[in-house]
C-alpha positions in Angstrom: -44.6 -12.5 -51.8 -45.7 -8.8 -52.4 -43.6 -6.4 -50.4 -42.5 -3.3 -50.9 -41.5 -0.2 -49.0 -42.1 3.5 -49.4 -38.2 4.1 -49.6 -37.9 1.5 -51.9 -39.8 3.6 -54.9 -39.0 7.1 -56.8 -40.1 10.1 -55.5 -41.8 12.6 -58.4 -42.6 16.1 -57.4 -45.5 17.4 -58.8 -47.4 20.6 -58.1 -47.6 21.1 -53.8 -46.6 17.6 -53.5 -44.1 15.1 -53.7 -45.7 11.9 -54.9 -44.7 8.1 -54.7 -46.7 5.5 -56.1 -46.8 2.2 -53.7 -48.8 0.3 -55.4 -49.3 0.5 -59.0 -49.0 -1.5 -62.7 -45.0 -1.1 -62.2 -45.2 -2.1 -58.2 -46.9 -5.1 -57.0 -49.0 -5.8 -60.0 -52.4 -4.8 -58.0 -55.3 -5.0 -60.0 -58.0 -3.3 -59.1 -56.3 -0.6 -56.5 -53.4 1.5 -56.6 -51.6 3.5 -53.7 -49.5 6.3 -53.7 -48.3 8.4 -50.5 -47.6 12.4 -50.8 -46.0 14.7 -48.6 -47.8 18.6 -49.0 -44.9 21.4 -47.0 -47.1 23.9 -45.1 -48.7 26.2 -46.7 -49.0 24.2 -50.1 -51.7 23.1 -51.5 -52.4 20.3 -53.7 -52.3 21.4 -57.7 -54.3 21.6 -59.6 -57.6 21.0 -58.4 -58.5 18.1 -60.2 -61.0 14.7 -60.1 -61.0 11.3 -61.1 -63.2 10.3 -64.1 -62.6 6.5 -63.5 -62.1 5.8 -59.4 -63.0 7.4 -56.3 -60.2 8.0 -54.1 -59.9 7.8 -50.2 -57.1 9.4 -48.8 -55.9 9.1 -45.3 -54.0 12.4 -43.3 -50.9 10.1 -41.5 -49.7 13.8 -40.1 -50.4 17.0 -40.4 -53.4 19.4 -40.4 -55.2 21.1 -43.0 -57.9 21.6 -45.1 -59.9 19.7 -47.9 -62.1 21.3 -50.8 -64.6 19.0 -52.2 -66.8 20.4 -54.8 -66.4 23.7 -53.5 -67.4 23.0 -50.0 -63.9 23.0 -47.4 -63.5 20.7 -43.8 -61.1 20.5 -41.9 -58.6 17.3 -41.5 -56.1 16.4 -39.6 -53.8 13.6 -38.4 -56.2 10.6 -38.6 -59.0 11.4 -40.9 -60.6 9.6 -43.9 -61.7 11.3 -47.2 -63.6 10.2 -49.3 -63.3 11.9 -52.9 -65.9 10.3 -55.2 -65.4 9.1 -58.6 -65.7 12.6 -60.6 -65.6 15.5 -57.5 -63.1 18.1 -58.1 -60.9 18.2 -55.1 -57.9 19.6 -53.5 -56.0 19.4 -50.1 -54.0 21.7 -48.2 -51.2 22.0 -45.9 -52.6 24.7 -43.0 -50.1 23.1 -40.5 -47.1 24.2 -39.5 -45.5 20.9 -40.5 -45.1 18.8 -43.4 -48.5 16.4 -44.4 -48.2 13.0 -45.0 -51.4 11.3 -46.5 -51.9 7.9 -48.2 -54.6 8.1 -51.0 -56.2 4.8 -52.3 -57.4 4.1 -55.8 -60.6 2.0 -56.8 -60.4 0.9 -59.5 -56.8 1.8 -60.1 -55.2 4.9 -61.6 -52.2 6.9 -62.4 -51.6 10.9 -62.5 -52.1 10.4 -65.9 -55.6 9.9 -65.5 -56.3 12.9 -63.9 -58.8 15.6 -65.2 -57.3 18.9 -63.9 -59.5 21.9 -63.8 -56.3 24.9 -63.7 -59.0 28.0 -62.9 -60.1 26.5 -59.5 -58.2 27.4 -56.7 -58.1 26.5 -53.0 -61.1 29.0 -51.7 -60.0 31.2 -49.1 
């Protein structure tokens, strides 16, 4: 049977979030998907802005508020909303909130950070 629980995996801090991958080539042996879950502090934001050359991601806000830049256009999310990043689209999320963020982000086909294309001279727009 393949369990596992959030506790149960290492927490990595990377740029405005602390990351931990659920579901991965090391955790439950998933295929095609991988899962990670990040916590953003208020007032962070998500670095750097970055895309993903090989999946599309969807991430879901568990708690908090903030706001998402996709391509250079910026919504609003909050605490129950779905985002869908397409395979490729530069993106970034931040914390707005007074509260910490909690978001689970899903993989198709599966990735790792190290598949990430970072772009370092975008920031989060104002």
């Amino acid at each position: 049977m393949k369990i596992i629980n959030e506790s149960d995996t290492e927490e990595v801090a990377h740029p405005g979030r602390f990351m931990r991958w659920l579901v991965n080539e090391d955790s439950l042996k998933a295929k095609n998907l991988s899962v990670c879950v990040i916590r953003v502090m208020p007032g962070e934001a998500v670095r750097p802005a970055h895309s993903h050359p090989n999946s599309e991601e969807l991430i879901y806000i568990i708690r908090g508020q903030g706001k998402v830049m996709i391509e250079n256009e910026v919504g609003n999310v909050k605490e129950g909303s779905a985002i869908l990043f397409e395979q490729g689209k530069i993106h970034m999320l931040k914390n707005t909130g007074e509260i910490e963020m909690k978001v689970i982000c899903f993989f198709s086909p599966a990735t790792s950070i190290d598949n990430y294309k970072t772009f370092d001279d975008i920031s989060f727009p104002d």
